[in-house]
Backbone as JSON Lines, residues from 0, in Angstrom:
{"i":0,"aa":"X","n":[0.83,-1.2,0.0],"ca":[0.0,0.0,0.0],"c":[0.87,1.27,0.0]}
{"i":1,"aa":"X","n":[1.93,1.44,0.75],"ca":[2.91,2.44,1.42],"c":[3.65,2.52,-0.6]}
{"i":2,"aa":"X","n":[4.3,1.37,-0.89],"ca":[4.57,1.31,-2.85],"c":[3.81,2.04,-3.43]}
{"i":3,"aa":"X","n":[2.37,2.01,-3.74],"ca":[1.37,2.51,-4.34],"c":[1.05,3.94,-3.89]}
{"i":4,"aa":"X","n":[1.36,4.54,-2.85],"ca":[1.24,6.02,-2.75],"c":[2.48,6.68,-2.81]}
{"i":5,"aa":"X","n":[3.21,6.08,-2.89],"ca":[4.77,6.95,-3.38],"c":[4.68,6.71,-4.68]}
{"i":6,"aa":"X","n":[4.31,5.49,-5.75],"ca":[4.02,5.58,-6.96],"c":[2.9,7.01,-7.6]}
{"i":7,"aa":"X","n":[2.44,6.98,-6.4],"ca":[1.16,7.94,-6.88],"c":[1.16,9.37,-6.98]}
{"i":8,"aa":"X","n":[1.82,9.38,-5.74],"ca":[2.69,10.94,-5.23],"c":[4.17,11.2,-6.71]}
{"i":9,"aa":"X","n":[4.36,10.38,-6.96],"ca":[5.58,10.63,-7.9],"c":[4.65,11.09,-9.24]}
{"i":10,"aa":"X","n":[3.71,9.81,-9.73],"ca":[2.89,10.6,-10.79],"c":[2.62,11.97,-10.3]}
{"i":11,"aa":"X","n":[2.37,12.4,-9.81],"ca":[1.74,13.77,-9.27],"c":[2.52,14.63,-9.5]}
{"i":12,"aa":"X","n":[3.42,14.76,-8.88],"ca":[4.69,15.59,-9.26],"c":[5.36,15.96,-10.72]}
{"i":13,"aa":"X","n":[5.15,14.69,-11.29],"ca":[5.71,14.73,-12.54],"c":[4.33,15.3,-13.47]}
{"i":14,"aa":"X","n":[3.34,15.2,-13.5],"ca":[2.15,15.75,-13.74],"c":[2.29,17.55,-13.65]}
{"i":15,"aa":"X","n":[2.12,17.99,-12.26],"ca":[2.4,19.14,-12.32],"c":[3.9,19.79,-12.65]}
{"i":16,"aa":"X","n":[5.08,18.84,-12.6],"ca":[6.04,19.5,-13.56],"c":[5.47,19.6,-15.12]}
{"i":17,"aa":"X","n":[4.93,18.6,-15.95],"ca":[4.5,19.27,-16.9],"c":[3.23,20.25,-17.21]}
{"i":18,"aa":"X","n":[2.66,20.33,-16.48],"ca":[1.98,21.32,-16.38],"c":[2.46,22.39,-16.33]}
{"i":19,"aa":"X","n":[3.39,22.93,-15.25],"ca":[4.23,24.37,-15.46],"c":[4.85,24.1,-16.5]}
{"i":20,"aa":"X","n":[5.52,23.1,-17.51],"ca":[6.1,23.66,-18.77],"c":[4.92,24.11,-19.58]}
{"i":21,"aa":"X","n":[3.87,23.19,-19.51],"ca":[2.78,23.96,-20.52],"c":[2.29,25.1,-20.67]}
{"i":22,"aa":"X","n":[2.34,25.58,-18.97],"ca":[2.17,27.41,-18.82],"c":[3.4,28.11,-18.8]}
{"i":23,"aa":"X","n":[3.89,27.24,-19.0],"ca":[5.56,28.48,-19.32],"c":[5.32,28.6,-20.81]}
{"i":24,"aa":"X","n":[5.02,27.58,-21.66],"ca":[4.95,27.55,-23.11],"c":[4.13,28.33,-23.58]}
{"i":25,"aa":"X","n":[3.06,28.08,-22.98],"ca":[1.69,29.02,-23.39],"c":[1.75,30.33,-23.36]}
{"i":26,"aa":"X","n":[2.4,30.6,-22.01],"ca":[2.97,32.58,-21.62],"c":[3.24,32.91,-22.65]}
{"i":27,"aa":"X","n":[4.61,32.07,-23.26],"ca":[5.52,32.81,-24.64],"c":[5.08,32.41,-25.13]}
{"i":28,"aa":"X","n":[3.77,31.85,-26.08],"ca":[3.46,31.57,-27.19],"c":[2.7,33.05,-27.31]}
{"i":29,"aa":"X","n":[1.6,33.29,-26.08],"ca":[0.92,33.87,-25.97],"c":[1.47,35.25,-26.52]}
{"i":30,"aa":"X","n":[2.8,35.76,-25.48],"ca":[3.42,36.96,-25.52],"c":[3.7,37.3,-27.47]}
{"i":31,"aa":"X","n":[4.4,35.93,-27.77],"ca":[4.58,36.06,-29.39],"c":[3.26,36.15,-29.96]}
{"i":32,"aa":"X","n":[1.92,36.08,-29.59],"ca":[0.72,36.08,-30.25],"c":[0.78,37.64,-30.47]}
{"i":33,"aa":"X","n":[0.84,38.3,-28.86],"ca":[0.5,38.93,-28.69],"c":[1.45,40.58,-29.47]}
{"i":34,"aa":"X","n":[2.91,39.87,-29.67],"ca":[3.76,40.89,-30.5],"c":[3.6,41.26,-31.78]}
{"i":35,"aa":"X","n":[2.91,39.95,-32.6],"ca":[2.34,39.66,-33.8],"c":[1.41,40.18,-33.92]}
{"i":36,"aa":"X","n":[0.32,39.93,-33.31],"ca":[-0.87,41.38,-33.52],"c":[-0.26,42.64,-33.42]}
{"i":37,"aa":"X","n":[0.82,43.15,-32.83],"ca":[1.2,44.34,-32.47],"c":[1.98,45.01,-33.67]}
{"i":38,"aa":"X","n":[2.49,44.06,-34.64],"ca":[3.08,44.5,-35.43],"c":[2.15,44.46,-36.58]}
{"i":39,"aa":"X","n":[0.78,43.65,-36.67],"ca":[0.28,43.67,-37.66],"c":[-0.83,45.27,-38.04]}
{"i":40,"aa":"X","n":[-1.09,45.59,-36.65],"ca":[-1.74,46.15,-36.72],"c":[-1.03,47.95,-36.7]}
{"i":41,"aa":"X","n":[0.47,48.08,-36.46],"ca":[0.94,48.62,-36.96],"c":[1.07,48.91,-38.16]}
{"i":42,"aa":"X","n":[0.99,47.78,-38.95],"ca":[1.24,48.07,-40.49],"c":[-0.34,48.21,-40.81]}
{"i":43,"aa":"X","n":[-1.31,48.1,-40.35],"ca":[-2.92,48.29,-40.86],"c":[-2.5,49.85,-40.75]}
{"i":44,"aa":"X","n":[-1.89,50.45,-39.66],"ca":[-1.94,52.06,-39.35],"c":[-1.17,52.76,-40.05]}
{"i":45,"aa":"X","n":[0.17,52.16,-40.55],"ca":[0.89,53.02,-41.22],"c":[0.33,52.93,-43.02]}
{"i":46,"aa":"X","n":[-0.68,51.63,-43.24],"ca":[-1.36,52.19,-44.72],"c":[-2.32,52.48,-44.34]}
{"i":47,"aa":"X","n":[-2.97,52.93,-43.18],"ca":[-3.64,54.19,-43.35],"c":[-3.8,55.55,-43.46]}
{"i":48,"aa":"X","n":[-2.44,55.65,-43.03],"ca":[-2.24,57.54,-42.51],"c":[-1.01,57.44,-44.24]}
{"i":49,"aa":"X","n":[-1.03,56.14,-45.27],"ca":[-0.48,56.79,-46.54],"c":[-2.08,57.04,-47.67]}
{"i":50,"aa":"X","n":[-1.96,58.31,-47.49],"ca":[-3.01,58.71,-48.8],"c":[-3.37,57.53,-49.51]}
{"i":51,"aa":"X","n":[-1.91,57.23,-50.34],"ca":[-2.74,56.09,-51.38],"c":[-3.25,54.37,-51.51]}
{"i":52,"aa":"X","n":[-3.05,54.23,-49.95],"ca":[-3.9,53.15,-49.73],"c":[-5.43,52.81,-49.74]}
{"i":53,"aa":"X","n":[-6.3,52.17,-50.46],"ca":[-7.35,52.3,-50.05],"c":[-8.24,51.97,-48.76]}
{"i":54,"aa":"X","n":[-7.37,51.23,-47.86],"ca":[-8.01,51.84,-46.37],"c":[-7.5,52.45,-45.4]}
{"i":55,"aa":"X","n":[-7.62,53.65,-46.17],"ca":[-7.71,54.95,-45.89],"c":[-8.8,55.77,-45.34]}
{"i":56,"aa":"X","n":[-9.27,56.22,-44.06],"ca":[-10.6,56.43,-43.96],"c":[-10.71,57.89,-45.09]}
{"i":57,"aa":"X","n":[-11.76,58.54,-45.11],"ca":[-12.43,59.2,-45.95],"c":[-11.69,60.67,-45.78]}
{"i":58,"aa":"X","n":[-11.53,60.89,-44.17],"ca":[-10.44,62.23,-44.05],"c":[-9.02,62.24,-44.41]}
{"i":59,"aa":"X","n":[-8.5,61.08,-44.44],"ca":[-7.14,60.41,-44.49],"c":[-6.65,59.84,-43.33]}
{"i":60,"aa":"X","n":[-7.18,60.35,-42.18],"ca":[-6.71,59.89,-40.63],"c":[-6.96,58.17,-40.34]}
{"i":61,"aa":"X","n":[-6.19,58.13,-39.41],"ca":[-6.14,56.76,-38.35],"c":[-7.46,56.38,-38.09]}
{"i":62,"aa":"X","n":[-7.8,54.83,-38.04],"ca":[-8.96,54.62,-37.42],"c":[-8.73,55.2,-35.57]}
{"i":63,"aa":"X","n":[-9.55,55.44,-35.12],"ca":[-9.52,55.58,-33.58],"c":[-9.73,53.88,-32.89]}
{"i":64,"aa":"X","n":[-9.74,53.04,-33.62],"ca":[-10.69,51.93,-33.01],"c":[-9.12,51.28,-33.22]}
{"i":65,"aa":"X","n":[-8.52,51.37,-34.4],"ca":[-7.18,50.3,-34.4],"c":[-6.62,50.64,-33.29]}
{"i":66,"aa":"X","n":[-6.1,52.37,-33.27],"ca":[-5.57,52.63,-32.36],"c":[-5.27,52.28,-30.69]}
{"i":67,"aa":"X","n":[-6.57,52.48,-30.61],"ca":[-7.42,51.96,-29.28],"c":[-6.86,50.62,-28.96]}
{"i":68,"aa":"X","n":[-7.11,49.49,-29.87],"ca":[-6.33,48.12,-29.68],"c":[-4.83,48.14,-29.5]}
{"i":69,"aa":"X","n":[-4.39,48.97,-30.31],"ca":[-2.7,49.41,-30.02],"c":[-2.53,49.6,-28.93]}
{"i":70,"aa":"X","n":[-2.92,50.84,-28.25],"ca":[-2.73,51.05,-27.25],"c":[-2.86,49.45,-25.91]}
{"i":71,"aa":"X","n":[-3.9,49.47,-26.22],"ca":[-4.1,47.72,-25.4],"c":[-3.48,46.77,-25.37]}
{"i":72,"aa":"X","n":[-2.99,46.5,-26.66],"ca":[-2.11,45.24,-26.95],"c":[-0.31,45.92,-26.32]}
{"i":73,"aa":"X","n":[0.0,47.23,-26.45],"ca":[1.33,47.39,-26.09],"c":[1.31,47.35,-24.27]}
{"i":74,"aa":"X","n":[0.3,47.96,-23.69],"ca":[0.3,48.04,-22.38],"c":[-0.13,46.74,-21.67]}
{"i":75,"aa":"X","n":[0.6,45.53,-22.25],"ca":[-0.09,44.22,-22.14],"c":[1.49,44.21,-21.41]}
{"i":76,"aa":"X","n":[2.54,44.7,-22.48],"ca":[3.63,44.64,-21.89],"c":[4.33,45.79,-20.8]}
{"i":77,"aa":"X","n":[3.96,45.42,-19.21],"ca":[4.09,46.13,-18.55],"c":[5.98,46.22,-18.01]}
{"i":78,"aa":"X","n":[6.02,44.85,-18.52],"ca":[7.97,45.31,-18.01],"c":[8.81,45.86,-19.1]}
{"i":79,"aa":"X","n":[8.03,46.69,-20.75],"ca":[8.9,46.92,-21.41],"c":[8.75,48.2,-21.87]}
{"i":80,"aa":"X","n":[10.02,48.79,-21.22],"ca":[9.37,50.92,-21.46],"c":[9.0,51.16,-22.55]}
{"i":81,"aa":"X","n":[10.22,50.64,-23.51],"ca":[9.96,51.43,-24.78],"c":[7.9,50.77,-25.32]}
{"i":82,"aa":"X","n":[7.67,49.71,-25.2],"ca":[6.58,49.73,-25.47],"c":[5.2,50.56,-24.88]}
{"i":83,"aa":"X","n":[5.08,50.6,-23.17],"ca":[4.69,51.18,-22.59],"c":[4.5,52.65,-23.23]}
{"i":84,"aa":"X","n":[6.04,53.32,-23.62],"ca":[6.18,54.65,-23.77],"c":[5.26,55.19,-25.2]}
{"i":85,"aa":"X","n":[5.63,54.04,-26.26],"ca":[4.12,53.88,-27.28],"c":[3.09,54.01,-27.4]}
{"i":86,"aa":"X","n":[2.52,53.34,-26.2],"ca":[1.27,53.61,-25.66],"c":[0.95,55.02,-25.06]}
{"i":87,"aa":"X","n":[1.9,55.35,-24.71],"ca":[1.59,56.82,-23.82],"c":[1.22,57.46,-25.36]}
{"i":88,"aa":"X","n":[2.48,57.43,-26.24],"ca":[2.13,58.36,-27.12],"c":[1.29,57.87,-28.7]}
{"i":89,"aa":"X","n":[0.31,56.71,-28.11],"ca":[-0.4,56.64,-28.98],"c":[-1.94,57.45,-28.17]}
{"i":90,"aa":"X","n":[-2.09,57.0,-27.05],"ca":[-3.06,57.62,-26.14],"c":[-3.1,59.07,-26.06]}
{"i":91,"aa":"X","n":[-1.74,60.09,-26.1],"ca":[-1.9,60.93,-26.52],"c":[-2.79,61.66,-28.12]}
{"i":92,"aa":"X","n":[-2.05,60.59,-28.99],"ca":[-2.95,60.98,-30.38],"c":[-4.21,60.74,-30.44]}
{"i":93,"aa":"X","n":[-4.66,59.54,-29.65],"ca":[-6.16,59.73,-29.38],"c":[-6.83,60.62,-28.74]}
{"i":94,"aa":"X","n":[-6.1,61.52,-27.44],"ca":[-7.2,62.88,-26.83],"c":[-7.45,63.76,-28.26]}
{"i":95,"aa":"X","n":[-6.68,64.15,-29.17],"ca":[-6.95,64.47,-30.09],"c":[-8.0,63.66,-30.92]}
{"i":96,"aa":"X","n":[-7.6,62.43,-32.14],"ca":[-8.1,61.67,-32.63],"c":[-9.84,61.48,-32.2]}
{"i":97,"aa":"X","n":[-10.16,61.4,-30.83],"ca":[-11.36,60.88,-30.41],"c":[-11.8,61.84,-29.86]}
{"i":98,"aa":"X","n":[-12.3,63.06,-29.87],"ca":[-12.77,63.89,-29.21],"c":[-14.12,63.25,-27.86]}
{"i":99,"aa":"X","n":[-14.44,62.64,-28.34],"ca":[-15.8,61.98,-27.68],"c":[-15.32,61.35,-26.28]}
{"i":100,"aa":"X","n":[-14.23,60.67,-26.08],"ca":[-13.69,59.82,-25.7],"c":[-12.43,60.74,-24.77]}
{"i":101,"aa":"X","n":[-12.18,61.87,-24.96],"ca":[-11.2,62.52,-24.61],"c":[-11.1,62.38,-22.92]}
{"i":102,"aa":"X","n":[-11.37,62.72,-21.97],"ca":[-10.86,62.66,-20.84],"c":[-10.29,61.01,-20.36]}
{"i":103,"aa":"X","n":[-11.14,60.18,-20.94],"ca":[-10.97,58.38,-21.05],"c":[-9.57,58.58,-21.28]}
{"i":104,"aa":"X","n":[-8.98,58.85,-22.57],"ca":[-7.11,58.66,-23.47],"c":[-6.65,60.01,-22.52]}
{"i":105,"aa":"X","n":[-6.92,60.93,-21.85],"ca":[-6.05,61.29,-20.98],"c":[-6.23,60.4,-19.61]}
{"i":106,"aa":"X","n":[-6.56,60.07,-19.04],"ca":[-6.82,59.45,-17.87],"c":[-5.7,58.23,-17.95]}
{"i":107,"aa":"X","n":[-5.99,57.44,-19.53],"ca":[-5.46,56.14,-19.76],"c":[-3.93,56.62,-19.97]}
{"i":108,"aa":"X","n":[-3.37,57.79,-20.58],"ca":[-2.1,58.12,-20.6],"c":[-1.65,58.22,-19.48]}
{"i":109,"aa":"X","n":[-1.96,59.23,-18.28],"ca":[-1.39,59.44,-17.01],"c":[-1.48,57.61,-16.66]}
{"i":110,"aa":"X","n":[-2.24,57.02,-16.98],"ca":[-1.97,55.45,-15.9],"c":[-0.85,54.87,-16.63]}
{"i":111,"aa":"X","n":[-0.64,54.89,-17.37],"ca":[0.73,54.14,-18.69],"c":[2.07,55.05,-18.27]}
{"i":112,"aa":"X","n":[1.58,56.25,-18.07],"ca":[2.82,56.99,-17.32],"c":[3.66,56.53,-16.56]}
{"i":113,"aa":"X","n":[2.21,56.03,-14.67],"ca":[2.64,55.97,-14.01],"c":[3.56,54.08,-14.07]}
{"i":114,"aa":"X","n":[2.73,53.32,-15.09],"ca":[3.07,52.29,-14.94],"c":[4.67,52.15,-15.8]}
{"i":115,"aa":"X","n":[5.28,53.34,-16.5],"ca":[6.89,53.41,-17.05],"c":[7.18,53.75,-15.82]}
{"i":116,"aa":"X","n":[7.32,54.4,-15.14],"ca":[7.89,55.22,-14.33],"c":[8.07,53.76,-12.85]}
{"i":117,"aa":"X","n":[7.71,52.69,-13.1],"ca":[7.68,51.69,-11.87],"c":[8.55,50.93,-13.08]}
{"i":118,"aa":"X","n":[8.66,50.83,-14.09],"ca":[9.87,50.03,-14.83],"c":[11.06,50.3,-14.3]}
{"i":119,"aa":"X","n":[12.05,49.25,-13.94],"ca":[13.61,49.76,-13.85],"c":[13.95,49.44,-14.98]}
């Protein structure tokens, strides 16, 4: 009996060791999901703000809505300034960009601020 629960206890262990590799795997798969949208949707923004793309909105400007996800998807990464600092100054172009929405993208800049400023 005393065989059979140290057999059992050992499955166990070895169980939840692979389990933390699977959430270690998943984190960085995730994080790479998550850089990949970041870059894709960069390039949705930079053929928008070129005239001769056709999605281009109708004024020539940025969607406010891609943006908005930008901002979200970079402040995902809270231990990396330069991304963080992106966000500040994409949130800035939105108090402009979104008038409707304006005290929201200042509010959300001062919090992205404070969250560079806790980066070492």
């Amino acid at each position: 009996l005393m065989e059979q629960w140290r057999r059992r206890d050992a499955r166990r262990t070895e169980e939840e060791d692979d389990d933390a590799d699977d959430t270690e795997h998943l984190a960085e798969s995730g994080g790479l999901l998550v850089r990949e949208s970041i870059e894709g949707i960069k390039e949705m923004k930079r053929s928008m703000e070129d005239p001769s793309q056709s999605l281009s909105s109708e004024d020539g400007g940025v969607s406010v809505s891609l943006l908005s996800a930008l901002v979200d998807l970079l402040e995902l990464f809270t231990d990396e300034k330069e991304l963080l600092e992106e966000a500040t100054i994409l949130s800035g172009e939105l108090v402009v960009e979104d008038p409707v929405r304006r005290k929201y993208w200042r509010r959300r800049e001062r919090e992205i601020s404070k969250k560079i400023s806790l980066v070492v």
